[in-house]
Structures are given as structure tokens and as C-alpha cells.
NUBA-981920 format. One line per 4 residues: number of its first residue (from 1); for each residue x, y, z of C-alpha. Coordinates in steps of 0.02 Angstrom, whole numbers, plus 50000, padded with zeros to 5 digits. Layout:
<pts>
NUM> X Y Z  ...
</pts>
This chain:
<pts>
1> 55610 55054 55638  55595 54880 55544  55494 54818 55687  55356 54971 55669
5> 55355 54962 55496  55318 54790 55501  55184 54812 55629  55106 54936 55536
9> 55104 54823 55390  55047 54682 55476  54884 54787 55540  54835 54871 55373
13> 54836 54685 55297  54726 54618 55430  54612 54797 55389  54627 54776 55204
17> 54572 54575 55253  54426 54618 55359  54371 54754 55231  54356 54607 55088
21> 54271 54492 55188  54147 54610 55259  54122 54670 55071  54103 54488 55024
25> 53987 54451 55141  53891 54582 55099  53880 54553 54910  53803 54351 54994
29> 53670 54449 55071  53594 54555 54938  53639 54389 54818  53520 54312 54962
33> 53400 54456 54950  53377 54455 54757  53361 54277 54763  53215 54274 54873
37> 53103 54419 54794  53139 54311 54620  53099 54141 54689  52916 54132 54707
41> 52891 54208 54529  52995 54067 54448  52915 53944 54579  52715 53975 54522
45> 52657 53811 54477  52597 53799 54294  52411 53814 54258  52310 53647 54207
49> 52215 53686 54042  52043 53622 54017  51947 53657 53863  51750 53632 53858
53> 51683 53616 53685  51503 53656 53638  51461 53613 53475  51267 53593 53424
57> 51212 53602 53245  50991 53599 53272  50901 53478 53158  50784 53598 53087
61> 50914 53712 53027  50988 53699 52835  51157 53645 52849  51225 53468 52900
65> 51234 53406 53078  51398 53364 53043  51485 53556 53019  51484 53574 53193
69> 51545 53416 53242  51689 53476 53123  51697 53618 53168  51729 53578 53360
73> 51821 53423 53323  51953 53526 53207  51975 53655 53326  52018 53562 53483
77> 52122 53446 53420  52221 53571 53345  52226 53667 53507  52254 53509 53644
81> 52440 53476 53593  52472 53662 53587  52426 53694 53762  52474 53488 53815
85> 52282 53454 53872  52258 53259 53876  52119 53171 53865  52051 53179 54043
89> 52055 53396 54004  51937 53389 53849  51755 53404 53894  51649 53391 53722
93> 51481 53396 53702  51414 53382 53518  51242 53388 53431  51135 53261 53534
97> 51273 53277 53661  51244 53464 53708  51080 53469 53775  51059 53606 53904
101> 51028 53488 54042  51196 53387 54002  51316 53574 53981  51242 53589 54168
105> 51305 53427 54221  51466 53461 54167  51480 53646 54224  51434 53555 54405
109> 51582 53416 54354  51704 53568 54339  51643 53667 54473  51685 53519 54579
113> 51853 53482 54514  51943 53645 54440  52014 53773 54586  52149 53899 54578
117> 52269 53803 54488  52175 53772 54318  52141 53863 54173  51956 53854 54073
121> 51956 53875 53876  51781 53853 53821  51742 53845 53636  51554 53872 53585
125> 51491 53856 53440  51302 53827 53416  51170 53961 53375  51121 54108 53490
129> 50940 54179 53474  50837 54288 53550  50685 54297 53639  50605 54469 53641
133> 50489 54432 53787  50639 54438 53876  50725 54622 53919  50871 54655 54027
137> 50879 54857 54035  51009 54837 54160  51128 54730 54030  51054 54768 53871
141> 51051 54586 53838  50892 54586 53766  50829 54398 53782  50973 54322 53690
145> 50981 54107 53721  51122 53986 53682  51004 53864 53577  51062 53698 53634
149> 51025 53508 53565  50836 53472 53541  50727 53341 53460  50613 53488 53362
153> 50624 53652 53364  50526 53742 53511  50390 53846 53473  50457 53993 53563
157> 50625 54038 53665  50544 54093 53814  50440 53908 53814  50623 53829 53800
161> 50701 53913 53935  50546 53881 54038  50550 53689 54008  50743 53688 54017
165> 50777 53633 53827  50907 53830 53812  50967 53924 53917  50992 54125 53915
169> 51155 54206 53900  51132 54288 54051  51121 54098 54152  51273 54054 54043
173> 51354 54197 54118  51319 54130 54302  51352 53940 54254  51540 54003 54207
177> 51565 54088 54360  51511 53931 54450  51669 53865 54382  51827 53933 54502
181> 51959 53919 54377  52102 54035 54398  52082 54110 54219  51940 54102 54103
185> 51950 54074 53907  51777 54111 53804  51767 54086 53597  51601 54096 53535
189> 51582 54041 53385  51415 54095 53327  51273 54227 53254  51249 54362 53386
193> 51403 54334 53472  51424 54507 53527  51276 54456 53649  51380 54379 53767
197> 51524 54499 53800  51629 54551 53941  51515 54667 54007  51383 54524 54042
201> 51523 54414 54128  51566 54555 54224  51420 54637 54268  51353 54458 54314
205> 51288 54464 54513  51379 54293 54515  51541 54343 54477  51731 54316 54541
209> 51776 54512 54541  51958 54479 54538  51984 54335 54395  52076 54371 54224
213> 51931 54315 54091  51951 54348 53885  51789 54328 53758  51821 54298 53585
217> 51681 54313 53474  51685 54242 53304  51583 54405 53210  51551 54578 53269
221> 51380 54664 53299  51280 54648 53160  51370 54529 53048  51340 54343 53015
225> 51457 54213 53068  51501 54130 52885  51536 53954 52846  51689 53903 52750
229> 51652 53911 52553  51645 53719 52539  51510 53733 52682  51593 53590 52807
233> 51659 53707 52934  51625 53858 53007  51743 53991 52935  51817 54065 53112
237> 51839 53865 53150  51928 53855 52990  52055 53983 53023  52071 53962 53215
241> 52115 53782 53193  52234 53836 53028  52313 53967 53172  52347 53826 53292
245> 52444 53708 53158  52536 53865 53121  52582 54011 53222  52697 54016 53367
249> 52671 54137 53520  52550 54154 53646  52348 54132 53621  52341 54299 53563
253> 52456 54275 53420  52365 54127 53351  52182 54206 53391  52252 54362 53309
257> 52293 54267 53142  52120 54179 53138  52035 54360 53128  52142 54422 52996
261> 52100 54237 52894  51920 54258 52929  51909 54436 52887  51997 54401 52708
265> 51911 54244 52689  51739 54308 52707  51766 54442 52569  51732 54338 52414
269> 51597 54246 52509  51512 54373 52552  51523 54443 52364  51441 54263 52293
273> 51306 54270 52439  51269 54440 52386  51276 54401 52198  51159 54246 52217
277> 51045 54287 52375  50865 54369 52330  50864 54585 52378  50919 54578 52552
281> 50802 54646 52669  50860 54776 52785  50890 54707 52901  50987 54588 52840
285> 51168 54542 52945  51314 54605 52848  51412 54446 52765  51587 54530 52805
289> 51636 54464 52964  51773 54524 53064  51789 54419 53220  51821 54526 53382
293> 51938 54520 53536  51890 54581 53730  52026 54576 53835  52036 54705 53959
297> 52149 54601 54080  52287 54570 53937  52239 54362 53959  52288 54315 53803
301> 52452 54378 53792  52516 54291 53946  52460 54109 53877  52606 54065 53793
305> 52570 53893 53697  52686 53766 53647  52798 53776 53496  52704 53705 53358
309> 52877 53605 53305  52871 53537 53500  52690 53504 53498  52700 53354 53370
313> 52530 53429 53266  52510 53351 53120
</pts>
């Protein structure tokens, strides 16, 4: 009887011992398994950042040349540590330095060197007029043209689009989407902003259907992009650059705290402009200005920026 029993205990261990190690190896494969649906998620290379600035202030206009140098200047170098952008990734052109004919050698610069694995921020901020000979029914961009660097002011839009000095929103549009940068960052920091939207972009017949792009525009429809109260920066620059020495998160957190600044901000502004400005006509841009966010692909929440305390801003 020993002899059985023994037997029998001798074959349930080598059972119980094939069991566990069939179990274990189990458990290695779907370990295995996981492993390999995680992997290329946590293996998706990083995104370069390149920011192109756009800063023109035109000589026959009121205020100094120099706001939008300072305007530009503040904000990017506030926002280069914060999304670790050297030198060789900032592309400014300011005042004499953003003539329409330079922007379109550098949109041809990027074109050539950006692909799949970089990110474009561009940050605009110049004047946007219109040209009523011009009428898009299709986009309901009415002749609106980015009013870059000239030596005098042209007689009419439609004569500086012709001869090359501006250039419309609608072949701004195109000019982006020459650029093949993985995702696609617009601010535009200007009067009339809402004329270049996400529509346009979209809508554009040169377009890349598939590509995550976010517009930021400094005022909505009808209002009037302010400048600070001490008149040396643009008030959205103010605050966007005050955001990006301050807030934490992702682009959409510090973007978000730059509208809320502006907004408040332009209150008592707008009450002295009011208070000292002749009977406004009416049609007359509101001085409240609430800048607006368009982000149907949900961009700016996935750029997660640098901690400010990692980002050595002073």
C-alpha cells in the first residue's frame, strides 16, 4: 500500500508542478502581450517645437515701432524655455524684418526642413485689413490682408497684394499648409482676428485633411485688440507672456489664463477710452476684448510644457 500511495503522490506533484509552470508561463505571455500594445505609445519620439514670430508695427500708424518688437520679443522668450526651443527653432521677423516677400522665404525655409516630427507655433501680431474689392462668398473672408512691413503706406490693399507688399488671409492660409509639420499652433495677435479662423485653414483647397491645428485669436468679432495701459505692449502679449512665467500645465492652461488677464485687463481701459474718445461712431469696435480659442482637435491640451520651476524663466 506504501508503494501506491507513494506513487500516487509522486504523480499529483509532478501534475500540481506542470499546472504552475504552465500557469506561469502563461502569465509571461500576456506580460509579453501587454507589453507590446504599450510599447509604441511610450516609444513616440517627442515633437521638435518651432515658433515663427511675426511682429510688424507700420510706420504710418500712431503707436511706436517698438510695441511690437516688444510685444513679440516678450512673448517668445517667455515661451522658448517652456517648450525647450533653442535658438536654431526661433524664426523672427520684426518691423523692417517682416516684409511679405521675406515671411515667404521663410515659410519655403520650413517647408523644406520641418516633416512629421515637428511641431509649428506661429505668433502674429501685426495688423489685418481688408480690402473690399476682394469677396470670398465661398469663405466669407471678405478681402481681409495680413498688412506686412512697408516703406509707406499703399494706396489701396488690392494694389499691395498685386505688387506683393501683403498678402491675403486666404494665401496665409495656403503658405501654412505648405509647411508639413505634424501639429500646427496659430496666435494672432491682432484687429480682425476672427478673419483668419479654423474654418479658413480648413476649408483651404491646400490643406493636410488629417493634421491637429489650434487658432488663437487675441479679440473676438467685433472688438479691438487693446494695448497695455502704459501703451508698450500689446495687452494679449502682456498677459500671454505673464501666463508663460507663471502657470504650469499644458498650452491650454497658460493660453487659458492670458484670456481671463486680457478680458479683466481691458475693462478699465476700455472705460478711460470711452471716457476720453470723441462720440463713437457706430461702428465703432467694442474696447472689451475677450480673446478666443478654436480647437476642435483638443491640440492644446495635449502640449504639455515644461514646469516653469524646470524651465529656468526668469
Amino acid at each position: 500500500m506504501s508503494g501506491k500511495v507513494q506513487s500516487a503522490r509522486t504523480q499529483f506533484a509532478r501534475w500540481h508542478g506542470d499546472r504552475f509552470r504552465a500557469f506561469r508561463f502563461a502569465a509571461l505571455v500576456l506580460a509579453a502581450t501587454l507589453w507590446s500594445f504599450s510599447s509604441p505609445a511610450q516609444e513616440t519620439p517627442r515633437l521638435e517645437t518651432h515658433v515663427l514670430g511675426i511682429g510688424n508695427c507700420p510706420v504710418w500708424n500712431p503707436q511706436s515701432l517698438e510695441i511690437c518688437r516688444n510685444s513679440l520679443e516678450k512673448v517668445v522668450t517667455a515661451l522658448a524655455p517652456r517648450i525647450d526651443a533653442g535658438p536654431d527653432h526661433m524664426h523672427l521677423l520684426i518691423n523692417e524684418g517682416a516684409s511679405a516677400a521675406a515671411l515667404k522665404r521663410k515659410a519655403t525655409e520650413l517647408s523644406n526642413r520641418l516633416g512629421p516630427e515637428d511641431r509649428l507655433i506661429i505668433y502674429a501680431n501685426l495688423p489685418l485689413g481688408k480690402d473690399d474689392t476682394d469677396t470670398d462668398p465661398a469663405t466669407d473672408q471678405s478681402g481681409y490682408v495680413l498688412e506686412l512691413w512697408a516703406g509707406k503706406k499703399p494706396e489701396t490693399a488690392a494694389q499691395a497684394i498685386s505688387e506683393g507688399t501683403w498678402i491675403s488671409a486666404s494665401a496665409f492660409a495656403a503658405m501654412i499648409h505648405t509647411i508639413p509639420a505634424a501639429e500646427v499652433v496659430l496666435i494672432l495677435d491682432t484687429n480682425n482676428s476672427h478673419a483668419v479662423n479654423v474654418h479658413l485653414l480648413d476649408g483651404h483647397s491646400v490643406d493636410f485633411k488629417d493634421r491637429p491645428e489650434a487658432l488663437v485669436s487675441s479679440s473676438g468679432s467685433g472688438q479691438v485688440a487693446n494695448y497695455s495701459a502704459d501703451r508698450t505692449i500689446s495687452l494679449f502679449a502682456k498677459h500671454l507672456a505673464l501666463a508663460l512665467l507663471e502657470t504650469d500645465g499644458s498650452l491650454l492652461d497658460v493660453i487659458t489664463a492670458a484670456v481671463k488677464g486680457t478680458r479683466q485687463s481691458s475693462i478699465p481701459i476700455c472705460v478711460v477710452l470711452k471716457e476720453t474718445a470723441a462720440k463713437d461712431p457706430p461702428d465703432t469696435p467694442d474696447c472689451n476684448q475677450v480673446p478666443e480659442i478654436q480647437d476642435p482637435d483638443e491640440l492644446l491640451s495635449r502640449i504639455m510644457l515644461i514646469p516653469v520651476a524646470e524651465s529656468q524663466v526668469n
